[in-house]
Backbone as CSV, one residue per row, in Angstrom:
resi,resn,N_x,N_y,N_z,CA_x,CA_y,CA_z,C_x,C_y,C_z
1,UNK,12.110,6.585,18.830,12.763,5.918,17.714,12.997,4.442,18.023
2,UNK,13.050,4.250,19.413,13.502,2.880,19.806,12.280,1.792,19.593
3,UNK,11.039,2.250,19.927,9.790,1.939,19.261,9.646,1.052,17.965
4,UNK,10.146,2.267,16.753,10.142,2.175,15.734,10.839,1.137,15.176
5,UNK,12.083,1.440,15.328,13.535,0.855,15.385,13.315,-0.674,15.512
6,UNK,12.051,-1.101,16.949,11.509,-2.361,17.322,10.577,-2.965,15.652
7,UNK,9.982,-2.147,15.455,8.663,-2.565,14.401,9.808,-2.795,13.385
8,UNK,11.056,-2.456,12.783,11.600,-2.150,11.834,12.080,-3.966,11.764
9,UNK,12.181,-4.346,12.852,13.394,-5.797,13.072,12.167,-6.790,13.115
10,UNK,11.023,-6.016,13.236,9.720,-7.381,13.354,9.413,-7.517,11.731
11,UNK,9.340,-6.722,11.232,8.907,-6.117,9.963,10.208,-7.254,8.940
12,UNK,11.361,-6.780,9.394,12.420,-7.868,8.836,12.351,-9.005,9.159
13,UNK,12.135,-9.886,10.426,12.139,-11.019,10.398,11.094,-11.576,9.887
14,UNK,9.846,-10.935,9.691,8.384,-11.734,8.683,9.187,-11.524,7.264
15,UNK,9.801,-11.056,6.556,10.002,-10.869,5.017,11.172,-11.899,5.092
16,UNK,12.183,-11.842,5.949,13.207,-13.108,5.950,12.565,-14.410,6.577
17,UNK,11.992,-14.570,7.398,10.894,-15.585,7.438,10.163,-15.958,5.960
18,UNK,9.785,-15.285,5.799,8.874,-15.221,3.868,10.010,-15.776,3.138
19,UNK,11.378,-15.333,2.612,11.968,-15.255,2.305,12.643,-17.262,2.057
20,UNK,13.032,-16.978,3.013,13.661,-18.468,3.815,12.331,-19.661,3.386
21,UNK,11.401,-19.449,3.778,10.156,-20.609,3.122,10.097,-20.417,1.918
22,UNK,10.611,-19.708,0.664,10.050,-19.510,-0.332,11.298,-20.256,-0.959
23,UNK,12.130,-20.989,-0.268,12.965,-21.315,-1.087,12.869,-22.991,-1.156
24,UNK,11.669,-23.287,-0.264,11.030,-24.579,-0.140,10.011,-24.484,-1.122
25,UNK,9.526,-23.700,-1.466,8.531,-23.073,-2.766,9.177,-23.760,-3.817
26,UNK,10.533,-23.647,-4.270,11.205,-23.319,-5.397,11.236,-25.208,-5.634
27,UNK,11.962,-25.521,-4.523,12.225,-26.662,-4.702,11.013,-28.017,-4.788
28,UNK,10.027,-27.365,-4.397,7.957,-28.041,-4.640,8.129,-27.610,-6.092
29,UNK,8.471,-27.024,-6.727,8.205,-26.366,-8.017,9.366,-27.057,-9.402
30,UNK,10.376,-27.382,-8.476,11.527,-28.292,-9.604,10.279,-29.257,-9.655
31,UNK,10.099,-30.054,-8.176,9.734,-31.501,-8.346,8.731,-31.816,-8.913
32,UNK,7.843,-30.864,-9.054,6.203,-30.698,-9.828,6.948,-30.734,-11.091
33,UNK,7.393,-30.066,-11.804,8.102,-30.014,-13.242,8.784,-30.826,-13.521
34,UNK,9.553,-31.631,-12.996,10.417,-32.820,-13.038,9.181,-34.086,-13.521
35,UNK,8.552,-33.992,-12.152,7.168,-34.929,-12.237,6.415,-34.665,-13.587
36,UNK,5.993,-33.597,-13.998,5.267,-33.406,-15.243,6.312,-33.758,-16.621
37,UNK,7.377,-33.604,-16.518,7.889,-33.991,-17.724,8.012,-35.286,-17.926
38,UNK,8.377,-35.853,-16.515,8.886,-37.510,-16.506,7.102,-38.693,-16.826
39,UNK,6.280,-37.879,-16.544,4.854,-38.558,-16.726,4.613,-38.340,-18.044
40,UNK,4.728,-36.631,-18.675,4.147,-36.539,-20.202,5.385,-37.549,-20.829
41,UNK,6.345,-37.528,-20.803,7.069,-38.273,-21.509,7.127,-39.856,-21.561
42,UNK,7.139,-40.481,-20.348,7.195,-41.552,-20.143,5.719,-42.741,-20.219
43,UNK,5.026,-41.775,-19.618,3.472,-42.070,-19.959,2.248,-41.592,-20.559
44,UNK,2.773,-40.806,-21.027,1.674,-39.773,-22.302,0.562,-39.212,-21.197
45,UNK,0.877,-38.895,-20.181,0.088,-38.315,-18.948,0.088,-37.248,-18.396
46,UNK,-0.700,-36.536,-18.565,-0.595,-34.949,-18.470,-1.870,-34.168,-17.650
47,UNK,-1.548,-32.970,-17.081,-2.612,-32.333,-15.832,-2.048,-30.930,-16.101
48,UNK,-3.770,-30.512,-16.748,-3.688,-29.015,-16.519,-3.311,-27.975,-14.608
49,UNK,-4.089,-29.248,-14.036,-3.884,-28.676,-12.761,-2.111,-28.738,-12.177
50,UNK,-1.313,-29.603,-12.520,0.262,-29.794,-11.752,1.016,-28.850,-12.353
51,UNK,0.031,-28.194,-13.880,0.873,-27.272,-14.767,1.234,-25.735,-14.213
52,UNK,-0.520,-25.534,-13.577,-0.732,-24.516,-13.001,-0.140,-24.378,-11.803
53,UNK,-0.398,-25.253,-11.234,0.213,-25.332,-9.830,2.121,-24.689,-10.138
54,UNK,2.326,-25.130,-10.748,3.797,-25.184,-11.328,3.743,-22.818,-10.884
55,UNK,3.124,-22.430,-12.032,2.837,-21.453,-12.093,2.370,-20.454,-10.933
56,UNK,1.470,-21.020,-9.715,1.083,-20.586,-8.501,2.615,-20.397,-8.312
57,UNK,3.084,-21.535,-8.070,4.329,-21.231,-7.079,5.668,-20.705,-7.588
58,UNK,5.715,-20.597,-8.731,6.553,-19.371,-9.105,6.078,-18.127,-9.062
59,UNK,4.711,-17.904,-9.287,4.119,-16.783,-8.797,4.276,-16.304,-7.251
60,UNK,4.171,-16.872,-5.827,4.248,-17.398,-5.300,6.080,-16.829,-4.254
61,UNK,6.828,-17.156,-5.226,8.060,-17.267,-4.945,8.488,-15.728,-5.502
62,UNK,7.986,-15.031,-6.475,7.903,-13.828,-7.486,7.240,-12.942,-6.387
63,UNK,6.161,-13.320,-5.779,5.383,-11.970,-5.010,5.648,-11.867,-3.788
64,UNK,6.268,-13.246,-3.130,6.024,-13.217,-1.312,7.676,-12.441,-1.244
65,UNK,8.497,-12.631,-2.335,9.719,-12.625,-1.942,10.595,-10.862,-2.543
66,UNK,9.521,-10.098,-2.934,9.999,-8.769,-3.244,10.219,-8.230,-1.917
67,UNK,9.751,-8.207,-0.761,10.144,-7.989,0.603,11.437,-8.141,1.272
68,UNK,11.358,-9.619,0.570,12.829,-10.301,1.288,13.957,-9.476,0.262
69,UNK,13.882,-9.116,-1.231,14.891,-8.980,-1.834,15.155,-7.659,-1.496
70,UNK,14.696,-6.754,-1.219,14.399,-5.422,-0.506,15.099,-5.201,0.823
71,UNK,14.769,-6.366,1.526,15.533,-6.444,2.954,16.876,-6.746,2.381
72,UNK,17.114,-7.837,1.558,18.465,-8.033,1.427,19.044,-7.053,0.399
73,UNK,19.059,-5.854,-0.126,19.253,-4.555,-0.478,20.029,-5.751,-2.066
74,UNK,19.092,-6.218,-2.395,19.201,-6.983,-3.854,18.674,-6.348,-4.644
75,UNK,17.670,-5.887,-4.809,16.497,-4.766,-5.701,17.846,-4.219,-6.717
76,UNK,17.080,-3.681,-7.556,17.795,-2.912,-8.907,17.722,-1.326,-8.391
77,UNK,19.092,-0.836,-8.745,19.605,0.147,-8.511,20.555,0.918,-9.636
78,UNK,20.685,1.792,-9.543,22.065,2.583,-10.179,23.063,3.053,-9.893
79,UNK,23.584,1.971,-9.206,24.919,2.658,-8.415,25.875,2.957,-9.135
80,UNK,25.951,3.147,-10.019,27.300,3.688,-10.947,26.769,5.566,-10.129
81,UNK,25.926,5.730,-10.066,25.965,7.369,-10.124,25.859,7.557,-8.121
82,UNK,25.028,6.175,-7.600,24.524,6.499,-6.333,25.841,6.381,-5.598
83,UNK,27.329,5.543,-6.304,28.106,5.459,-5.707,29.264,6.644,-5.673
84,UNK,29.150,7.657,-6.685,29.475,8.798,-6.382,29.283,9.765,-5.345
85,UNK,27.844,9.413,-4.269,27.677,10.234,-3.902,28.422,10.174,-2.234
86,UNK,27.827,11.122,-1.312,28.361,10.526,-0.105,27.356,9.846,0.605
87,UNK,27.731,9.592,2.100,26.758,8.611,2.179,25.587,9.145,3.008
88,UNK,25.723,10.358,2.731,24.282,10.684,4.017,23.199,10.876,2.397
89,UNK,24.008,11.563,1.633,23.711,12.041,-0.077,22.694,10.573,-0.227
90,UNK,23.226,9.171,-0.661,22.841,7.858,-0.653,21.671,7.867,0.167
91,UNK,21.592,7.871,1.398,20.695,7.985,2.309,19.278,8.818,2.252
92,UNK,20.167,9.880,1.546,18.663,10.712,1.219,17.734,10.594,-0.037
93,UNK,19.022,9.824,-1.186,18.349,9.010,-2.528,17.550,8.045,-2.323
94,UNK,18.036,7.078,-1.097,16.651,6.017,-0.818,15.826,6.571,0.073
95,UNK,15.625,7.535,0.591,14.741,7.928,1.205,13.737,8.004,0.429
96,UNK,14.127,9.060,-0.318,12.947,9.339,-1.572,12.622,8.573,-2.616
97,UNK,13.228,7.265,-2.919,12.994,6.257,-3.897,11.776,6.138,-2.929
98,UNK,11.927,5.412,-2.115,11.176,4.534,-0.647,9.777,5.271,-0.641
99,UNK,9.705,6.512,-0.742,8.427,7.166,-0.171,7.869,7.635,-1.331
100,UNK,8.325,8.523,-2.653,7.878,8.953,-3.370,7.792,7.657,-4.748
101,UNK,8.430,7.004,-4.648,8.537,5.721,-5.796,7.590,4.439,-5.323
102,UNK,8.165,3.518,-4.210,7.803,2.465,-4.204,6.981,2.629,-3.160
103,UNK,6.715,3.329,-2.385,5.394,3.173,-1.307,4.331,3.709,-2.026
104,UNK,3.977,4.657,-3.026,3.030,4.590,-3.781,2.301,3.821,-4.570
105,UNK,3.408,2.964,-5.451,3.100,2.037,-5.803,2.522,0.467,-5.689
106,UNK,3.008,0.665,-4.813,2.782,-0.795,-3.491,1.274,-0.477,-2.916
107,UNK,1.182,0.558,-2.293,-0.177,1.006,-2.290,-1.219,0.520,-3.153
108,UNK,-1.132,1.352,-4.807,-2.005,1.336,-5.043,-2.011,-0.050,-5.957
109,UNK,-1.248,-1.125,-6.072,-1.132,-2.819,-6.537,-2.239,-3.253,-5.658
110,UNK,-1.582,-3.016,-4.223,-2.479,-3.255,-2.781,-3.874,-3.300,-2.953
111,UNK,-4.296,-2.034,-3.206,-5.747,-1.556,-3.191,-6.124,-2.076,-4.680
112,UNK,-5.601,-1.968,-5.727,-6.404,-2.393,-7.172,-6.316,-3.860,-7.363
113,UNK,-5.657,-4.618,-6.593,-5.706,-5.914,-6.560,-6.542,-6.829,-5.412
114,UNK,-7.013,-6.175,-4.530,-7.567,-6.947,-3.440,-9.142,-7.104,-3.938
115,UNK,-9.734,-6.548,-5.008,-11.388,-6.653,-5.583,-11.006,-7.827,-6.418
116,UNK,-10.403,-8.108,-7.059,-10.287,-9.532,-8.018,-10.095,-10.906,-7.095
117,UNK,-9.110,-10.376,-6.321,-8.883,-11.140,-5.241,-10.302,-11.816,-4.698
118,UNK,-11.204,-11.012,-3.827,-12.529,-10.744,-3.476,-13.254,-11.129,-4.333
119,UNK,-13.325,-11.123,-5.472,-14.244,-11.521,-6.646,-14.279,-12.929,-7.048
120,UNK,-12.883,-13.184,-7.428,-12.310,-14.824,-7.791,-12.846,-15.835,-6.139
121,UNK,-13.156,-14.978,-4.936,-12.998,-15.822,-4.186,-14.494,-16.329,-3.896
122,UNK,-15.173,-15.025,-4.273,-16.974,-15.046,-3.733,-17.323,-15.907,-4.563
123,UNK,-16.911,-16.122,-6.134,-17.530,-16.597,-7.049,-16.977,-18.227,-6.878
124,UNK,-15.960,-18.334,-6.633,-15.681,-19.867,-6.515,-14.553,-19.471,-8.474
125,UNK,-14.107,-18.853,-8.465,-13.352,-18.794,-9.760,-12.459,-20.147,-10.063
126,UNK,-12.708,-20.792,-11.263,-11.758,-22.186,-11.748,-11.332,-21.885,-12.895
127,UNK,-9.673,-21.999,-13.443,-9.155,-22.148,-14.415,-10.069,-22.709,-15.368
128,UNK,-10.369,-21.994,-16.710,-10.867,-22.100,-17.692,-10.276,-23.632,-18.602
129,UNK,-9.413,-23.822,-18.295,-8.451,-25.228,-18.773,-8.987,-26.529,-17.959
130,UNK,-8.914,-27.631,-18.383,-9.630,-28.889,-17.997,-8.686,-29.514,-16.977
131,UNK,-9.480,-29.548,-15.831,-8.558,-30.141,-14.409,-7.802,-28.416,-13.898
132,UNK,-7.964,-27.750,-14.205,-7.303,-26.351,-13.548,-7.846,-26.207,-12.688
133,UNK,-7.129,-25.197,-11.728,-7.273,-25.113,-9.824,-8.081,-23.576,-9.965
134,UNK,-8.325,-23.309,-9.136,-9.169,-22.799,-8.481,-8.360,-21.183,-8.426
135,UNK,-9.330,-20.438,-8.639,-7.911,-18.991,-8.843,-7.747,-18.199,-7.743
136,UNK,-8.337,-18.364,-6.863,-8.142,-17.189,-5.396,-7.404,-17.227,-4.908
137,UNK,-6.612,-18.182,-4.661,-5.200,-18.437,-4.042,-4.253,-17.419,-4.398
138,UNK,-3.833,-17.772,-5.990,-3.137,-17.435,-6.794,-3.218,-15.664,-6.601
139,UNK,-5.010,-15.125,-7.065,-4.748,-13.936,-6.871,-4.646,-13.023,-5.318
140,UNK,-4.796,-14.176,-4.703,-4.288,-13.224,-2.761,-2.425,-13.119,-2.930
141,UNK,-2.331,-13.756,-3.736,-0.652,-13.944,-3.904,-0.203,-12.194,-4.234
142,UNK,-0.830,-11.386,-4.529,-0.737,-9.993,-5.305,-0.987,-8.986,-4.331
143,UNK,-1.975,-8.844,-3.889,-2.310,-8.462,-2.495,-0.932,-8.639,-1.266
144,UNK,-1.285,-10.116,-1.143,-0.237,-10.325,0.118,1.250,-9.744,-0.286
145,UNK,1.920,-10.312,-1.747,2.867,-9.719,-1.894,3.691,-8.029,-1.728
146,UNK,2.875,-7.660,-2.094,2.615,-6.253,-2.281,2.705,-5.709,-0.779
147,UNK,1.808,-6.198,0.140,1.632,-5.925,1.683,3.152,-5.975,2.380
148,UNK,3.810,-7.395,1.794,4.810,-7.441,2.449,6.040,-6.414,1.852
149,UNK,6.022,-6.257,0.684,6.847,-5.119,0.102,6.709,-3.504,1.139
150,UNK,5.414,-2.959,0.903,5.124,-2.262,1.821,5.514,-1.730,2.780
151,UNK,5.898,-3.190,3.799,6.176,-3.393,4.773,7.378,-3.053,4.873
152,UNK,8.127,-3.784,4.063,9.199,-3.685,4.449,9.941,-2.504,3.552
153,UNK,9.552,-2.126,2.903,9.763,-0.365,2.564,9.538,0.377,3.585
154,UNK,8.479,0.541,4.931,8.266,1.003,6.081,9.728,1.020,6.606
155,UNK,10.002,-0.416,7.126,11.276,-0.842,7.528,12.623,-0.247,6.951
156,UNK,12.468,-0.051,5.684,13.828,0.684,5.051,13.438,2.266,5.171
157,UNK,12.622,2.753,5.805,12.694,3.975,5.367,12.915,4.444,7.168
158,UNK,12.545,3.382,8.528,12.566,3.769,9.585,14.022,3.346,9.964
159,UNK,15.001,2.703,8.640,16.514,2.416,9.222,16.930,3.274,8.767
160,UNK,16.685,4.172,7.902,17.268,4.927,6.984,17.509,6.705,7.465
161,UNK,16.474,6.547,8.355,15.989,7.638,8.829,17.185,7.730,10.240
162,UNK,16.812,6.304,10.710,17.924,6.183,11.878,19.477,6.441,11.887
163,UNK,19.650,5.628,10.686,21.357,5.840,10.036,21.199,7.558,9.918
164,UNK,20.692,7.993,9.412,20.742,9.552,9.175,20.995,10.635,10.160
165,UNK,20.058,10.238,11.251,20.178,10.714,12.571,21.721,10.785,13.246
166,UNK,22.064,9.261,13.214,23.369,8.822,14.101,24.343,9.548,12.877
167,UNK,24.360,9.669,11.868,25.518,10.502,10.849,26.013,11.575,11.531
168,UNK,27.468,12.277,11.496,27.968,13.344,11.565,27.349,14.131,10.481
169,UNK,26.554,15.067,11.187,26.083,16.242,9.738,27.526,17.014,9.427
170,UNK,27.275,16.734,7.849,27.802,17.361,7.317,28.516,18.926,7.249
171,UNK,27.422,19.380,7.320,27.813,21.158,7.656,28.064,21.549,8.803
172,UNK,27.798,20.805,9.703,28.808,20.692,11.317,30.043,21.089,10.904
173,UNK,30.884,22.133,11.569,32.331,22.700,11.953,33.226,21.150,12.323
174,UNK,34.027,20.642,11.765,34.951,19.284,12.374,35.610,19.805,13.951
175,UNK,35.892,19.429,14.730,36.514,19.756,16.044,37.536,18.875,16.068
């Protein structure tokens, strides 16, 4: 378990690593938009490409960072009912979110997104719009995202497992 336990804290510091840069993302992404309004307005000057770009990196900030929000147990939940329960009860609700919900899914984003990916990249794919960027970037953003979700669903399901272990079972006699 101690193994595991290891992969679980490597697994977290790449998604909080991810996490933490993506908030330098955000702020490339005011200043691009700031920049595009203050040019269309001020100088009737405008770029399909700074528009898109705009869009990469909210994309960008949207896919690298489902990992991190996951690690930071931000994700959408229902705790009005999960907080009724007890806590090994809790424990065994994300277990099975984790394995039967979102590791499937993550999977198969993973796998049905990495051929477009592959496709946009062999072909040299360019925004259909005049001055637009180049699309492979954008779609590895889906792929990679997804990978790191994955990941760090691995990670929640090898702490989860651990917390469970170290619990007083329940149907244990109290002494």
């Amino acid at each position: 378990m101690k193994l595991l336990l290891k992969l679980a804290r490597g697994i977290d510091a790449l998604n909080s690593l991810v996490g933490q840069a993506a908030r330098w993302l955000i702020l490339v992404a005011v200043l691009i938009s700031a920049f595009n309004a203050f040019s269309r307005k001020a100088f009737s000057l405008s770029s399909n490409g700074m528009l898109e770009i705009q869009w990469y990196l909210f994309a960008a900030v949207f896919l690298l960072c489902a990992g991190y929000t996951l690690l930071s147990n931000e994700h959408v939940r229902v705790d009005v009912l999960l907080s009724r329960l007890s806590r090994r009860k809790q424990l065994f609700v994300e277990l099975f979110g984790l394995i039967v919900f979102l590791a499937p899914v993550a999977v198969l984003v993973l796998v049905l997104s990495w051929a477009p990916f592959v496709d946009a990249y062999t072909s040299g794919e360019i925004s259909s719009n005049a001055g637009g960027l180049v699309r492979w970037p954008v779609k590895l953003l889906i792929p990679a995202g997804f990978l790191l979700l994955l990941l760090q669903a691995l990670s929640q399901v090898i702490k989860t497992i651990d917390e469970l272990r170290r619990l007083p079972d329940a149907a244990a006699p109290a002494n």
